[in-house]
C-alpha positions as CSV (number, residue, x, y, z in Angstrom):
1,X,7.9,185.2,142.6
2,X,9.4,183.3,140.1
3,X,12.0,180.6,139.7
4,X,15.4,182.5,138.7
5,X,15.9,179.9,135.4
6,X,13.1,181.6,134.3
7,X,14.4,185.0,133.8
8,X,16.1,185.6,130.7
9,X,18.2,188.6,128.7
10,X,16.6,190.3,125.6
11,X,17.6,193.8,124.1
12,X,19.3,195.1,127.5
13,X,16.3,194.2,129.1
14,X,15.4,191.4,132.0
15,X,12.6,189.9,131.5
16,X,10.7,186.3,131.3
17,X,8.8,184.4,128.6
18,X,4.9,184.1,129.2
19,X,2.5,181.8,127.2
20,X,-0.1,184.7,124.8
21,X,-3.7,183.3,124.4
22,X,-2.4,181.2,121.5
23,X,0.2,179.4,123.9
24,X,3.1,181.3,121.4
25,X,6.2,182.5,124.0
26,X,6.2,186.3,124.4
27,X,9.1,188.7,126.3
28,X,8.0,190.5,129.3
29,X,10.0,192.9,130.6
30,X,10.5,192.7,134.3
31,X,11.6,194.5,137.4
32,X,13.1,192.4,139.8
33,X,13.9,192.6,143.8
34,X,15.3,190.2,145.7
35,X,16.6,186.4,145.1
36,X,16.2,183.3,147.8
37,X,17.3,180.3,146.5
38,X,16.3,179.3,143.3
39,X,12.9,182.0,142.9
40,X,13.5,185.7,142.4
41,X,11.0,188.6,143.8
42,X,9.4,190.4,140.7
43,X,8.3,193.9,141.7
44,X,6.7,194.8,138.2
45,X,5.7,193.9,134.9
46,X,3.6,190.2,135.7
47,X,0.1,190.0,136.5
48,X,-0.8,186.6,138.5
49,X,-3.0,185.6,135.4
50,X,0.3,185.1,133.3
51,X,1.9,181.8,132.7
52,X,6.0,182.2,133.0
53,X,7.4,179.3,131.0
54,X,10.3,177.4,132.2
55,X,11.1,175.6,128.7
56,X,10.0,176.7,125.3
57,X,7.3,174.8,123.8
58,X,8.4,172.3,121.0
59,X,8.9,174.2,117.5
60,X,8.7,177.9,119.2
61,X,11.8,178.6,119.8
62,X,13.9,181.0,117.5
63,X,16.9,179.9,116.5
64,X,19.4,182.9,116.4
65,X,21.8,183.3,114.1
66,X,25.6,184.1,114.4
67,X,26.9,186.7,112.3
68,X,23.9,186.2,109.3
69,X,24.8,182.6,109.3
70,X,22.3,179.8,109.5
């Protein structure tokens, strides 16, 4: 399970952002079942060792860009 504020869009894909060894945000892809509440049943791609972040870490974020602009 994990809270459904967590799961975000990327590519056409669902997915959440997990802490790497270096604490740097990474996309996992997910599969996800059910929703009660505010936490959603993930049937695939998390191990229980991963660390789902809520909030991006200051300075890690990256900043899109609409159309090429800054």
């Amino acid at each position: 399970m994990v809270r459904t504020g967590a799961i975000a869009q990327q590519d056409n894909f669902q997915g959440v952002f997990v802490a790497n060894d270096k604490g740097d945000p990474v996309f996992v892809p997910i599969t996800v079942s059910r929703t009660v509440n505010d936490k959603t049943e993930v049937k695939s791609g998390l191990t229980r060792n991963e660390f789902v972040l809520l909030s991006f870490p200051p300075g890690t974020r990256k900043v899109s860009k609409a159309n090429g602009r800054p």
